[in-house]
OpenMM code with the backbone's topology and positions (N, CA, C; nanometers):
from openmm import Vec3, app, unit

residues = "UNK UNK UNK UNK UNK UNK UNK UNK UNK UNK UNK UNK UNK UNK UNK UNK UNK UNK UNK UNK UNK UNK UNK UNK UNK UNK UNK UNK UNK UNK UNK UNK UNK UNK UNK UNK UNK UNK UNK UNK UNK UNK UNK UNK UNK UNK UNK UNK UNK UNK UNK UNK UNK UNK UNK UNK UNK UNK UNK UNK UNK UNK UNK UNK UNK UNK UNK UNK UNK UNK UNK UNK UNK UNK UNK UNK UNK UNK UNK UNK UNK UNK UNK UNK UNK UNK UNK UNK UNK UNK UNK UNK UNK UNK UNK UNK".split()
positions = [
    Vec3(6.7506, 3.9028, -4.3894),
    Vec3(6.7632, 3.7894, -4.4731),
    Vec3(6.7874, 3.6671, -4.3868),
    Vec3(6.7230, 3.5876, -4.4106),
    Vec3(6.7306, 3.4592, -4.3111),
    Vec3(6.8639, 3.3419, -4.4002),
    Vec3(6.9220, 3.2983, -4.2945),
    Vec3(7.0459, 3.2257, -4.3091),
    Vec3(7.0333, 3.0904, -4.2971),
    Vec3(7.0567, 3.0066, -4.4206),
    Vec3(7.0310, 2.8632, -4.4345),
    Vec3(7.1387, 2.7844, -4.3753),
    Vec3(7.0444, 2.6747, -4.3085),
    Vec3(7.1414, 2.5926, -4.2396),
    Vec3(7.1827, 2.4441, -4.3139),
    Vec3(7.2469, 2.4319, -4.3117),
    Vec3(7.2366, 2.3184, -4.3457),
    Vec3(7.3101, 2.2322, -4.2511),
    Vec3(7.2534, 2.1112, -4.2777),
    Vec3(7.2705, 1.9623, -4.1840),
    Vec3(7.3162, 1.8453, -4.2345),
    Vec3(7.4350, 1.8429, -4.1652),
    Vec3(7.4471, 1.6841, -4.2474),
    Vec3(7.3967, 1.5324, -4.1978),
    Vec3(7.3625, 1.4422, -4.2279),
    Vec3(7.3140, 1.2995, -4.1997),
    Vec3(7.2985, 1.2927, -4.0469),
    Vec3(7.4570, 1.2852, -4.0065),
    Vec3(7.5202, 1.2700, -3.9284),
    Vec3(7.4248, 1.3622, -3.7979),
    Vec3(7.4564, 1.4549, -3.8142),
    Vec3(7.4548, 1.5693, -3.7057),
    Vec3(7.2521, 1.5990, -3.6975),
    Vec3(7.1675, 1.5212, -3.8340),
    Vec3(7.0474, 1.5292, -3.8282),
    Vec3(6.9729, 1.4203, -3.7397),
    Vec3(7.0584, 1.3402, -3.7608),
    Vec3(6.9869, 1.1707, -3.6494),
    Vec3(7.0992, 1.1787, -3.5381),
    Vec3(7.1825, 1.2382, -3.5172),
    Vec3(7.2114, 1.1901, -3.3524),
    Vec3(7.1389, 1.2354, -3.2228),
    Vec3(7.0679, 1.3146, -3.2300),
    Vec3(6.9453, 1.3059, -3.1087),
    Vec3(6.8884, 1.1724, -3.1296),
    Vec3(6.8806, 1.1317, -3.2232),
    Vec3(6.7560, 0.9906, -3.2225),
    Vec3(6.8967, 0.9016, -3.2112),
    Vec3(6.9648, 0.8905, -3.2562),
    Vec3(7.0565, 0.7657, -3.1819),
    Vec3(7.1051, 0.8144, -3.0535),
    Vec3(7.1516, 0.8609, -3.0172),
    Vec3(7.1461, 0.8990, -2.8577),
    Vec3(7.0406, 0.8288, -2.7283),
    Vec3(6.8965, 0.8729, -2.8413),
    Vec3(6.7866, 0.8115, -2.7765),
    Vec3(6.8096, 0.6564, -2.7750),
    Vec3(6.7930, 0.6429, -2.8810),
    Vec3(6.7919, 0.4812, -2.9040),
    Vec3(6.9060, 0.3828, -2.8110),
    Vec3(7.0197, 0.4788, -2.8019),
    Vec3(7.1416, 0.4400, -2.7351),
    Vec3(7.0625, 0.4297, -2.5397),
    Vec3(7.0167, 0.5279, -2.5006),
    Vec3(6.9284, 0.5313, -2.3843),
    Vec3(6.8384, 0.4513, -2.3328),
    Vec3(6.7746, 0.4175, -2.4367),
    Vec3(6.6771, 0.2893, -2.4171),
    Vec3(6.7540, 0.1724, -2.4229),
    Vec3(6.8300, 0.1176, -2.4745),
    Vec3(6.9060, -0.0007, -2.4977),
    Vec3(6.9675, -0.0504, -2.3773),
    Vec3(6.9900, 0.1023, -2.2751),
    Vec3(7.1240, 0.0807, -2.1250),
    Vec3(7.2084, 0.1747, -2.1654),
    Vec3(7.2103, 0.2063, -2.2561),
    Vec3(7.3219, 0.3392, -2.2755),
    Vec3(7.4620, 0.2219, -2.3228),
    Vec3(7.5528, 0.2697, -2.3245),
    Vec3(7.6611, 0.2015, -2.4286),
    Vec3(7.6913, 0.0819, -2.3268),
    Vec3(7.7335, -0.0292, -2.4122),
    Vec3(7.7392, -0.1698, -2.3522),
    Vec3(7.8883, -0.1784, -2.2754),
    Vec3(7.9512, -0.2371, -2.1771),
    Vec3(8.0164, -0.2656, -2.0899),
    Vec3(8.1079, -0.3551, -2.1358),
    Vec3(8.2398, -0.3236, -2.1505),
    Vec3(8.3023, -0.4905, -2.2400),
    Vec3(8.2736, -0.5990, -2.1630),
    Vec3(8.2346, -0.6874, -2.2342),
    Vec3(8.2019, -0.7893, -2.1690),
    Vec3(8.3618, -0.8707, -2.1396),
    Vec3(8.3048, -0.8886, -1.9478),
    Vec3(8.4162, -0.9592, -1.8998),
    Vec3(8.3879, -1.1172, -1.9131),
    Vec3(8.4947, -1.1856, -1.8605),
    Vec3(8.4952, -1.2940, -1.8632),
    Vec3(8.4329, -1.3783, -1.7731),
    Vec3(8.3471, -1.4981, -1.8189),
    Vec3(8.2210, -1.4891, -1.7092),
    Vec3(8.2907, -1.6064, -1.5979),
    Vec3(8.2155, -1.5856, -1.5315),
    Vec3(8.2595, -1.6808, -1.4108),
    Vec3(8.1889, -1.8391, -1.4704),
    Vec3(8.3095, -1.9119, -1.3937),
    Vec3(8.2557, -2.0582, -1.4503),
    Vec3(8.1227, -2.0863, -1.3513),
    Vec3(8.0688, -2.1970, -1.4293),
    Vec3(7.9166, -2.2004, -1.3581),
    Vec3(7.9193, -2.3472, -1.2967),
    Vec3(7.9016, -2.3509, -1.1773),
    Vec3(7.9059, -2.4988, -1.1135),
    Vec3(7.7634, -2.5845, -1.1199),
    Vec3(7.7794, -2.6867, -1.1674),
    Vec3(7.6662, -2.7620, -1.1672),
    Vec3(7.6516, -2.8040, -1.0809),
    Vec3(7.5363, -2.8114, -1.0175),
    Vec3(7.4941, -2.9481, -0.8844),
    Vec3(7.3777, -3.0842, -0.9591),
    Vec3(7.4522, -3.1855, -0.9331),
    Vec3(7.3803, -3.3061, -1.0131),
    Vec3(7.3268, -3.3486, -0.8496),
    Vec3(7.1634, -3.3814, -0.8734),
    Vec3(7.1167, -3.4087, -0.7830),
    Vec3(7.1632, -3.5890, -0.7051),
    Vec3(7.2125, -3.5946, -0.5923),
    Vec3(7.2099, -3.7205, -0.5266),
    Vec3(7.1267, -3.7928, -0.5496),
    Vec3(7.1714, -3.9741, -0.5669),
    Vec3(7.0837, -4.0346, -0.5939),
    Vec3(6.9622, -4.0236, -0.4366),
    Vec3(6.8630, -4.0842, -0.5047),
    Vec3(6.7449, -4.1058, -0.3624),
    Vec3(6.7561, -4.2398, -0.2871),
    Vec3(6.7686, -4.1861, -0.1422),
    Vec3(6.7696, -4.3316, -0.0824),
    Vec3(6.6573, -4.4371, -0.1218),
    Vec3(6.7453, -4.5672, -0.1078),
    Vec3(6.6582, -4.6494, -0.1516),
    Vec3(6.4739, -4.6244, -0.0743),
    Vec3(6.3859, -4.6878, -0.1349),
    Vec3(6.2845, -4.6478, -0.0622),
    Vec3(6.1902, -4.7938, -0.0184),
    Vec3(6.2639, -4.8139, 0.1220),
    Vec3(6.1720, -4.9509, 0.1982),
    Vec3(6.0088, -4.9378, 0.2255),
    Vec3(5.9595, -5.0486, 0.1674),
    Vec3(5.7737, -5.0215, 0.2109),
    Vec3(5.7723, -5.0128, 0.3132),
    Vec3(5.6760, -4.9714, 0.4052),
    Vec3(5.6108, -4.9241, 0.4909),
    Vec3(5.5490, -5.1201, 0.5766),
    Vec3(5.5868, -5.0954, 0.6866),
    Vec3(5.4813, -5.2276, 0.7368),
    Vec3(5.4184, -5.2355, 0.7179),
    Vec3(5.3140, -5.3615, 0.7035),
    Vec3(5.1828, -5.3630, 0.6444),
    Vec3(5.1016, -5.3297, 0.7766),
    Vec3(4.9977, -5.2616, 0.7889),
    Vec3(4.8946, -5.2669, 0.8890),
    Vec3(4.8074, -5.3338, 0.8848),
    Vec3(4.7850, -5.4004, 0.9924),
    Vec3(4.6910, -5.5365, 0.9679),
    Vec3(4.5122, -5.4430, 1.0057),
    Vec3(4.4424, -5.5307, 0.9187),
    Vec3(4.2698, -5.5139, 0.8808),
    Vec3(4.2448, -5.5413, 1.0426),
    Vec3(4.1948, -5.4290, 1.1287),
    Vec3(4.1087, -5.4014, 1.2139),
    Vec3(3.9741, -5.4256, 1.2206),
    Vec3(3.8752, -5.5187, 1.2425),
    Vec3(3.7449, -5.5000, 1.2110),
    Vec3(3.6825, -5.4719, 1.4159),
    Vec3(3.6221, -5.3878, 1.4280),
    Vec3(3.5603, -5.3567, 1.5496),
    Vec3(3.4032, -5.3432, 1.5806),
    Vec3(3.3606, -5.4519, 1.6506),
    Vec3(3.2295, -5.4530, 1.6247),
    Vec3(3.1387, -5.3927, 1.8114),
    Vec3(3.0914, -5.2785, 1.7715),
    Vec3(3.0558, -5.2022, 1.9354),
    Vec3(2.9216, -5.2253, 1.9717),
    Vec3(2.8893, -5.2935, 2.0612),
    Vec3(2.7537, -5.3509, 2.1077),
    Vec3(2.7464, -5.2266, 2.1781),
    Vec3(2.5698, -5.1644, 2.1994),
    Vec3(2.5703, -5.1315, 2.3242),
    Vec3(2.4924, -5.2303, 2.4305),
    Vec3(2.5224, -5.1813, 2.6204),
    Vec3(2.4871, -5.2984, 2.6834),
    Vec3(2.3272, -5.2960, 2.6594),
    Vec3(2.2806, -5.1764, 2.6456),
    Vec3(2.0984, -5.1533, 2.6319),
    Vec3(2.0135, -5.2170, 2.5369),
    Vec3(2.1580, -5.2446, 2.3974),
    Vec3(2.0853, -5.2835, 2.2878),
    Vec3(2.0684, -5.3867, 2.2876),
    Vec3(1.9415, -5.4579, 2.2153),
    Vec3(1.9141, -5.6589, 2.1924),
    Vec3(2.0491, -5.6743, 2.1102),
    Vec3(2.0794, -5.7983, 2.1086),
    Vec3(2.1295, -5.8771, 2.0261),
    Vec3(2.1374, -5.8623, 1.8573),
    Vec3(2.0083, -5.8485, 1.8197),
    Vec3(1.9499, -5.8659, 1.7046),
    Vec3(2.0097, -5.6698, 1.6561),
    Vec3(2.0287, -5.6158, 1.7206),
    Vec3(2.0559, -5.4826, 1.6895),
    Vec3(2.2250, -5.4725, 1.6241),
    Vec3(2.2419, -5.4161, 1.5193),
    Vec3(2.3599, -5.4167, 1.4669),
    Vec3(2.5080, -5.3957, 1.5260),
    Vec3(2.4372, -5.2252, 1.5749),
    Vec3(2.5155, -5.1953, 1.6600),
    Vec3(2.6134, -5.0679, 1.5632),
    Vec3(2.7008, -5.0651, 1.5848),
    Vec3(2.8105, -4.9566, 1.5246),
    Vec3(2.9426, -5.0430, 1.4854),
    Vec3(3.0173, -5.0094, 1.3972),
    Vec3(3.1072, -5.1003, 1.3149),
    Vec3(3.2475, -4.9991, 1.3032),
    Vec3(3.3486, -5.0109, 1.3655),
    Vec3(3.5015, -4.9499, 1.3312),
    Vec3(3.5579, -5.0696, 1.2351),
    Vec3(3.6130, -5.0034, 1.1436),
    Vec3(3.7420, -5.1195, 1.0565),
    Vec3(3.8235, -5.0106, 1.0393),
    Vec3(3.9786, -4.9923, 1.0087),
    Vec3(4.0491, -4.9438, 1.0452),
    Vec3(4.1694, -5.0331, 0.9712),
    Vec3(4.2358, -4.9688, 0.9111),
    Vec3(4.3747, -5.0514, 0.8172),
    Vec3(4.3911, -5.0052, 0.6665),
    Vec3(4.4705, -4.9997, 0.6205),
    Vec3(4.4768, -4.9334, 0.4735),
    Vec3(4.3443, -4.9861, 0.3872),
    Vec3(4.3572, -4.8514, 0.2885),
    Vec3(4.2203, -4.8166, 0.2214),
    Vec3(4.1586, -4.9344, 0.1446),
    Vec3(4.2890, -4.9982, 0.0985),
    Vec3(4.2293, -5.0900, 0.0103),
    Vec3(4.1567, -5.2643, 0.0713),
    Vec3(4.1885, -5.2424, 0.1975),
    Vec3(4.1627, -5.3431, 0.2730),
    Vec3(4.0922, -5.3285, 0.3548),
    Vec3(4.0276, -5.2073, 0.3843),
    Vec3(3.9142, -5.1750, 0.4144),
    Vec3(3.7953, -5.1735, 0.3578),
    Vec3(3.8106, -5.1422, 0.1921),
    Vec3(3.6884, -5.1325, 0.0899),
    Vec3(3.7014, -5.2843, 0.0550),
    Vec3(3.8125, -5.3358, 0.0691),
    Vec3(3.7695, -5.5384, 0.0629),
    Vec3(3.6621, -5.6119, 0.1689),
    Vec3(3.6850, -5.5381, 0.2636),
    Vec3(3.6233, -5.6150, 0.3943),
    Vec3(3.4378, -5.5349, 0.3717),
    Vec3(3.4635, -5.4012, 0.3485),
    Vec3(3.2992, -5.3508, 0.2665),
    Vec3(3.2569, -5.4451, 0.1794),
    Vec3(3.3348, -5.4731, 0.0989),
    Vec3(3.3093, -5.5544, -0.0487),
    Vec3(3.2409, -5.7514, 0.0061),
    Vec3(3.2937, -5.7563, 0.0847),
    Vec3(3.2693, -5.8802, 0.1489),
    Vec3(3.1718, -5.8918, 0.2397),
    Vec3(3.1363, -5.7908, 0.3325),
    Vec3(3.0568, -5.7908, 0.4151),
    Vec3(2.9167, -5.7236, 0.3615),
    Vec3(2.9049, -5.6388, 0.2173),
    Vec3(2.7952, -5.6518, 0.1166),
    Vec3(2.7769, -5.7631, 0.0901),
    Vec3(2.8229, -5.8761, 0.0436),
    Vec3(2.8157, -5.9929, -0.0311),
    Vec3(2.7099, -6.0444, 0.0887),
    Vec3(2.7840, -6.0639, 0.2256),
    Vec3(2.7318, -6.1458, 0.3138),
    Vec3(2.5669, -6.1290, 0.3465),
    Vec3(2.5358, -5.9838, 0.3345),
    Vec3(2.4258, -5.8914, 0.3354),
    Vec3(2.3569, -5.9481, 0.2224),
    Vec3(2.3782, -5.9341, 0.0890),
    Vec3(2.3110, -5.9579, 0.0145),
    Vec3(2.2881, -6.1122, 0.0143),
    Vec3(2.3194, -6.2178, -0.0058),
    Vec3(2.2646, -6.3158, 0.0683),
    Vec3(2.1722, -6.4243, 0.1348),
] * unit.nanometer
topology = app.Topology()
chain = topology.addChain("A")
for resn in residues:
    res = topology.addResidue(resn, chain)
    for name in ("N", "CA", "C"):
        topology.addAtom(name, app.Element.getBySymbol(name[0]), res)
């Protein structure tokens, strides 16, 4: 004759809470008291001085072989925007 078991609630789900307890970290740790947290507020930035101005370079390279009438090769040299001025001007002169 086979012998009935019976189960209560309890004793039917604690494998599955056990589990569930496992996945979670297993039982929680009292939480201690946390350490205070120090802020760092960033320093202001040193002031910030411009840069010297670099003065507009224009360099004009003859060779000794070449005529006169020959262009030649052209260095300019000095920040960007004063370089594409002196382009901008020396088109003009070209066009003309």
């Amino acid at each position: 004759m086979a012998t009935a078991t019976i189960f209560s609630l309890h004793q039917l789900f604690a494998p599955l809470q056990a589990f569930v307890t496992w996945l979670a970290g297993g039982p929680g740790e009292p939480a201690a008291t946390p350490a205070p947290v120090r802020v760092a507020y960033p320093r202001p930035a040193p002031p910030v001085r411009p840069l010297p101005a670099i003065p507009l370079r224009v360099v004009r390279v003859l060779e000794p072989s070449a005529s006169r009438a020959v262009a030649g090769r052209m260095v300019i040299s000095g920040r960007l925007a004063d370089v594409c001025a002196e382009l901008d001007r020396l088109a003009a002169l070209e066009g003309r």
